[in-house]
PASEBA-1860 file (N, C-alpha, C; in nm, 3 decimals):
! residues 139
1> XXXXXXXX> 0.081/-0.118/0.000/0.000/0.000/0.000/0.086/0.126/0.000 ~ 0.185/0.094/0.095/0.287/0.228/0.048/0.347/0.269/-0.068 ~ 0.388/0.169/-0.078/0.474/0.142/-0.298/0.345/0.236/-0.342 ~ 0.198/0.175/-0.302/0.112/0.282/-0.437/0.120/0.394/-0.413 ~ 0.086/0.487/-0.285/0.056/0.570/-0.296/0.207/0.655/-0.277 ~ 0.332/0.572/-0.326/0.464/0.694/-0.316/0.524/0.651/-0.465 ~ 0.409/0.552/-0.525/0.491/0.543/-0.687/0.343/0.559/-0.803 ~ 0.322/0.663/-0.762/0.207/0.697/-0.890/0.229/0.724/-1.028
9> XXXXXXXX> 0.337/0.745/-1.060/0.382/0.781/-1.221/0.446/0.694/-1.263 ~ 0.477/0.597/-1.235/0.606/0.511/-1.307/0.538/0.418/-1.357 ~ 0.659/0.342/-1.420/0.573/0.206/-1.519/0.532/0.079/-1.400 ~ 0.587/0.107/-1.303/0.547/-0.024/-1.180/0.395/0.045/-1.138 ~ 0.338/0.121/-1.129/0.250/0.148/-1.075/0.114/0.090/-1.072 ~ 0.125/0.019/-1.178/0.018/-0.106/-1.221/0.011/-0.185/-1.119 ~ 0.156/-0.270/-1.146/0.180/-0.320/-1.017/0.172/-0.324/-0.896 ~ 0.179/-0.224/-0.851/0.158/-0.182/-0.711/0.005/-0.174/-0.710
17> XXXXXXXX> -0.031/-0.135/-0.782/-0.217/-0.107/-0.758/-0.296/-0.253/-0.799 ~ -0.199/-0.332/-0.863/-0.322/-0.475/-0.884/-0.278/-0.572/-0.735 ~ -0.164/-0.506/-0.693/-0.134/-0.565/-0.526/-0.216/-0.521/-0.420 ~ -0.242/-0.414/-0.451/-0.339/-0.327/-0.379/-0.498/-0.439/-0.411 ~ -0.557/-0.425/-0.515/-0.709/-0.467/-0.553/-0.685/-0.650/-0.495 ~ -0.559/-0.721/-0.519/-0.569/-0.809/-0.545/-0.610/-0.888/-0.406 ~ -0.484/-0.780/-0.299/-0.501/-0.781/-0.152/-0.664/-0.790/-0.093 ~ -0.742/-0.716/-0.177/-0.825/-0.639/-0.051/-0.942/-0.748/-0.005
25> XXXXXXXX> -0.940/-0.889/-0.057/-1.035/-0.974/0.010/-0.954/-1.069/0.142 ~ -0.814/-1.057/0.135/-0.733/-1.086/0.237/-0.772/-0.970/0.341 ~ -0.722/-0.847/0.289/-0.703/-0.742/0.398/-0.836/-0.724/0.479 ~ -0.979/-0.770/0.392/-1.133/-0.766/0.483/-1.120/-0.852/0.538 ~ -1.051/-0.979/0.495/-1.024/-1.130/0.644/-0.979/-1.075/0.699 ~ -0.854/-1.069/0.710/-0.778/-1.029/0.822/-0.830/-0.921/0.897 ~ -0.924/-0.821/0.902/-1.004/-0.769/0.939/-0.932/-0.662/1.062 ~ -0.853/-0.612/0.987/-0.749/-0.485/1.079/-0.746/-0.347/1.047
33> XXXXXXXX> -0.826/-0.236/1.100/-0.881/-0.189/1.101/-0.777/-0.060/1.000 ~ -0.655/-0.068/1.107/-0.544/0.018/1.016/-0.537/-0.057/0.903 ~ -0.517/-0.176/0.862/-0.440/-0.231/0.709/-0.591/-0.155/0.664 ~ -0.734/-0.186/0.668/-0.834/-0.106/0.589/-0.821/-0.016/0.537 ~ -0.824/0.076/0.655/-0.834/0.234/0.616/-0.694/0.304/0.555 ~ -0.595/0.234/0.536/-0.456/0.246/0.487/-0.450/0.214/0.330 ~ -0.523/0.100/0.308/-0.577/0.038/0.167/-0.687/0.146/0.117 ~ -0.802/0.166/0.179/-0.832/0.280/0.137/-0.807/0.416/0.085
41> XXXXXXXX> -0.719/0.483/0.202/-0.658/0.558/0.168/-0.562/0.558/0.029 ~ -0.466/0.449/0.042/-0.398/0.455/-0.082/-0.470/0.445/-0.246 ~ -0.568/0.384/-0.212/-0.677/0.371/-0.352/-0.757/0.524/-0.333 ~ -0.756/0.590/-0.267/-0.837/0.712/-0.285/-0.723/0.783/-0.307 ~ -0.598/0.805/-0.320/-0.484/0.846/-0.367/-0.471/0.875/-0.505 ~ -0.451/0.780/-0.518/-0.424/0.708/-0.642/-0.555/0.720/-0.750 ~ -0.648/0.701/-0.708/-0.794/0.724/-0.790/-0.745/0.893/-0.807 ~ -0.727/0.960/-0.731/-0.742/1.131/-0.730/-0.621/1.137/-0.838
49> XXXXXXXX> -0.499/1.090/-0.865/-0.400/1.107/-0.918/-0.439/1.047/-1.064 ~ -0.519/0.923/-1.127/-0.544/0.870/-1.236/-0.649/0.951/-1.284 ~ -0.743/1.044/-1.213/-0.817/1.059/-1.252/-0.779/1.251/-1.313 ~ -0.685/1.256/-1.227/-0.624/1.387/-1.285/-0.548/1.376/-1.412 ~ -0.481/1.263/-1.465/-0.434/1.261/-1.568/-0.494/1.166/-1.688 ~ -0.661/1.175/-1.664/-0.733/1.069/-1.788/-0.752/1.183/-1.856 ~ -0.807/1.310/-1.913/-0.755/1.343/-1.981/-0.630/1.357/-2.099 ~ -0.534/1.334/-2.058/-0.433/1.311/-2.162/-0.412/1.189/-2.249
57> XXXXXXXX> -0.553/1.137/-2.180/-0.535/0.962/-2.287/-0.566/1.018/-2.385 ~ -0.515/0.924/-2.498/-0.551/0.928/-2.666/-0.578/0.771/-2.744 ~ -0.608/0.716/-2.619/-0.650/0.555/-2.681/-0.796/0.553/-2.682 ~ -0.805/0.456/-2.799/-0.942/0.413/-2.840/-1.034/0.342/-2.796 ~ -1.001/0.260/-2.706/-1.042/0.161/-2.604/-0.914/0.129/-2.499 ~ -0.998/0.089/-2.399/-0.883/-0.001/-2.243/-0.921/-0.083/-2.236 ~ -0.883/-0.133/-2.168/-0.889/-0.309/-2.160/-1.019/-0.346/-2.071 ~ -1.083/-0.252/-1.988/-1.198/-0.263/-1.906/-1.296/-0.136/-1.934
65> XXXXXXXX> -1.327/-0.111/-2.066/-1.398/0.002/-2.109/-1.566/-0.092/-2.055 ~ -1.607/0.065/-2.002/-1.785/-0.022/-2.008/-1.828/-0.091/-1.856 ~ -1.744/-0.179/-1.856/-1.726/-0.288/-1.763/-1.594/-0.324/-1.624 ~ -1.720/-0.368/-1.475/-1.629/-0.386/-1.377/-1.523/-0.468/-1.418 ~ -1.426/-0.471/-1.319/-1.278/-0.510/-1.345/-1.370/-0.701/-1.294 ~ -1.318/-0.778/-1.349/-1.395/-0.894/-1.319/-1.244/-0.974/-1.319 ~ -1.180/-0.977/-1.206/-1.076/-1.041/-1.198/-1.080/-1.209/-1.164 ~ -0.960/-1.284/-1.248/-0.987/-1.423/-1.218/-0.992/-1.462/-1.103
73> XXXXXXXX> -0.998/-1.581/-1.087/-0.937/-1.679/-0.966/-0.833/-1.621/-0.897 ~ -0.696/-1.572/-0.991/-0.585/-1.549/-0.944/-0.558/-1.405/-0.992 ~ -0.589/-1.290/-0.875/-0.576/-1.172/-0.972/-0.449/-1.134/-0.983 ~ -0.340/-1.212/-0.891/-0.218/-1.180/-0.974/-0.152/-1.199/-1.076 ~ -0.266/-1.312/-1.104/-0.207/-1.355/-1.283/-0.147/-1.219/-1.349 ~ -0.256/-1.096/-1.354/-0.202/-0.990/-1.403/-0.146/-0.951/-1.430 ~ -0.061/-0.929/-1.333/0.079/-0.886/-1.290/0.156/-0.975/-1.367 ~ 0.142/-1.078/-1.397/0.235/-1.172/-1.485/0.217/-1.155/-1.626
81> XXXXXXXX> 0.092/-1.137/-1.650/0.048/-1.075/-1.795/0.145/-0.937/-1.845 ~ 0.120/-0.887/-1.764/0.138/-0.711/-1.779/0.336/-0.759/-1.773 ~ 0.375/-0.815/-1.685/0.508/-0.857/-1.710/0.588/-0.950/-1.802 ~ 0.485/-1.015/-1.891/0.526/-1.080/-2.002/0.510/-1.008/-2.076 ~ 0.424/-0.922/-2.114/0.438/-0.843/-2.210/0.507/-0.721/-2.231 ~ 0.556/-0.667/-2.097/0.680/-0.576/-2.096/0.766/-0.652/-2.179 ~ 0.807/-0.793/-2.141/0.927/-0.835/-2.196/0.886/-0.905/-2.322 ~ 0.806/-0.895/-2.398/0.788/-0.980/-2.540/0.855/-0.942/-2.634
89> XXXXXXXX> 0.883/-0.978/-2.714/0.929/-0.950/-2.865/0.902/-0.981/-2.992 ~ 0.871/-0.931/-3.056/0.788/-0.997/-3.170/0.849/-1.156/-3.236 ~ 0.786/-1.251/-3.208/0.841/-1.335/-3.223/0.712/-1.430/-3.313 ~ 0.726/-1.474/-3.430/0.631/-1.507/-3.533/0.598/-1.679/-3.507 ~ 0.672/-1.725/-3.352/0.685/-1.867/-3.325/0.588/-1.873/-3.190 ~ 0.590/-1.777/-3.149/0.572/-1.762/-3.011/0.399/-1.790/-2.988 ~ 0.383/-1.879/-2.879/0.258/-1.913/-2.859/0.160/-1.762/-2.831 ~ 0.138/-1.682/-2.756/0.104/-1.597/-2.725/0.182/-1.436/-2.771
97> XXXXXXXX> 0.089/-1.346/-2.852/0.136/-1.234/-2.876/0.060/-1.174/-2.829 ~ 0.115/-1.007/-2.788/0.063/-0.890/-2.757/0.033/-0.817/-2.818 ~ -0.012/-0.718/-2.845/-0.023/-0.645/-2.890/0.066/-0.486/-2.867 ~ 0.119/-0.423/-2.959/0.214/-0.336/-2.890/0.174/-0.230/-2.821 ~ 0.088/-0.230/-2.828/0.036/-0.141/-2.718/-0.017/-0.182/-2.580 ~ 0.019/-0.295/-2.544/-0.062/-0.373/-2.416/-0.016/-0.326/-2.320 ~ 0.111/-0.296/-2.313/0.111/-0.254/-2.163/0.135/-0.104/-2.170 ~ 0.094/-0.069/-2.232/0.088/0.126/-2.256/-0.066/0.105/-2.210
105> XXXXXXXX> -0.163/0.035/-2.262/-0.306/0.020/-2.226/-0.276/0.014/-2.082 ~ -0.254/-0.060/-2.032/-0.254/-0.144/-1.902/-0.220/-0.028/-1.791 ~ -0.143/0.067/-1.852/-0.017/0.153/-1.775/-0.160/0.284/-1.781 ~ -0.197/0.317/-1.885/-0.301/0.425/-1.935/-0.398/0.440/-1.759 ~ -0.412/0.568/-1.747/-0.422/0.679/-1.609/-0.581/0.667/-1.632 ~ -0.659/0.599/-1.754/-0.802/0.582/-1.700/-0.804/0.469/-1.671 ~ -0.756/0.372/-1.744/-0.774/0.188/-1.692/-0.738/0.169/-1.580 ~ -0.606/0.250/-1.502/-0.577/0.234/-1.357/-0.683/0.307/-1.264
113> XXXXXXXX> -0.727/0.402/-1.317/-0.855/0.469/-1.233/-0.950/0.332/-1.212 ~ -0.986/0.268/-1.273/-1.116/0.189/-1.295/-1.079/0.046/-1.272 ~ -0.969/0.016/-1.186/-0.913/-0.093/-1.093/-0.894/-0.015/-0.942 ~ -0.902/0.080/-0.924/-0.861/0.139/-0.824/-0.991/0.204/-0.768 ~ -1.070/0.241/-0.863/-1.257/0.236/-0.812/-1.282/0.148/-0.780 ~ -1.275/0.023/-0.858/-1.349/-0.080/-0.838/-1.301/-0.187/-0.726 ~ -1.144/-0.180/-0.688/-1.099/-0.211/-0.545/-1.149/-0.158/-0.436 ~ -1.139/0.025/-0.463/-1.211/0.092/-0.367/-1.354/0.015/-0.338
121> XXXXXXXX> -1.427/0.022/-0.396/-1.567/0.001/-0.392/-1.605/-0.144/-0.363 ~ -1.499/-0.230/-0.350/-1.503/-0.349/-0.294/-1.492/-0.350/-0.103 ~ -1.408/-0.262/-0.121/-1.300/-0.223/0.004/-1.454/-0.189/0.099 ~ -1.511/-0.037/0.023/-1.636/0.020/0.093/-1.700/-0.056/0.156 ~ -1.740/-0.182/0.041/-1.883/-0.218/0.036/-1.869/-0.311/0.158 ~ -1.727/-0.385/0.163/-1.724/-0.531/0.270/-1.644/-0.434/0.367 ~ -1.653/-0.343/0.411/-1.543/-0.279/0.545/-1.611/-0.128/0.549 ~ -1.751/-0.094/0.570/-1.752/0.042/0.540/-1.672/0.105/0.620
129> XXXXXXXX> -1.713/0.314/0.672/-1.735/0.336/0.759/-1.511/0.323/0.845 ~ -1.576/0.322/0.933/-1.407/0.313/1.047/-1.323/0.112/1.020 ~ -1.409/0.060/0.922/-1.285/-0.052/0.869/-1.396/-0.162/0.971 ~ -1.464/-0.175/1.009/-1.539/-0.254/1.060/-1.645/-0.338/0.931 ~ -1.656/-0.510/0.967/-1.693/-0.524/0.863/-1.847/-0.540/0.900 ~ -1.919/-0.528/0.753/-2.098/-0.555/0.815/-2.145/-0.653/0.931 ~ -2.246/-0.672/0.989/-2.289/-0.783/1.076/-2.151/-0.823/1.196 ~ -2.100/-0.712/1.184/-1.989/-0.693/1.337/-1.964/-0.637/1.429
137> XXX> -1.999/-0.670/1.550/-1.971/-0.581/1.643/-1.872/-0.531/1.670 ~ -1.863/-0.351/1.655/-1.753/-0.275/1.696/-1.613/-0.340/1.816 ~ -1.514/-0.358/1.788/-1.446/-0.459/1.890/-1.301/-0.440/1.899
END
């Protein structure tokens, strides 16, 4: 949570924010009131910072236009995605290609807004309020 909200511009920042979304059904188990409102905080950071620079997009579509972030089984797969395709090369053998723009998409200041809502709004919905979760007594 710190990495996000002290690395908002760089090319890791993906990273740090799908650690953030990927965390946050651990961080409602574990049910600690600071890790909450700390995860929060850093996604309301970070939302304020993506959302200041969606304007300057010039892409035609993102990868989650329209639609919630509907992450797999394993949402760190991602992170492995987004890191294979940093390192790809056009290779005319290769089982899986990218597209060259995939992780410029991925990296793009509205698609990270709209993982970082939609973490937020996970975060809200199961921890409102002071990080307490629904049907719990204050404790």
């Amino acid at each position: 949570m710190y990495d996000l909200e002290d690395d908002l511009t760089s090319d890791a920042t993906v990273f740090w924010l799908l650690g953030v979304a990927a965390s946050g059904p651990y961080t409602v188990w574990r049910d600690r009131r600071s890790d909450i409102a700390h995860a929060k905080k850093a996604l309301r950071t970070a939302l304020a910072s993506f959302r200041d620079r969606e304007a300057a997009c010039a892409h035609g579509s993102h990868p989650w236009d329209g639609e919630t972030v509907h992450y797999p089984d394993d949402p760190l797969g991602f992170i492995d995605l987004i890191h294979e395709a940093d390192e790809w090369r056009d290779d005319p053998e290769a089982e899986e290609s990218y597209d060259a723009n995939c992780t410029e998409l991925w990296r793009c200041p509205v698609n990270l807004a709209t993982i970082a809502r939609d973490a937020l709004d996970f975060l809200e919905s199961q921890a409102p309020g002071d990080g307490s979760r629904p049907g719990r007594l204050p404790g």
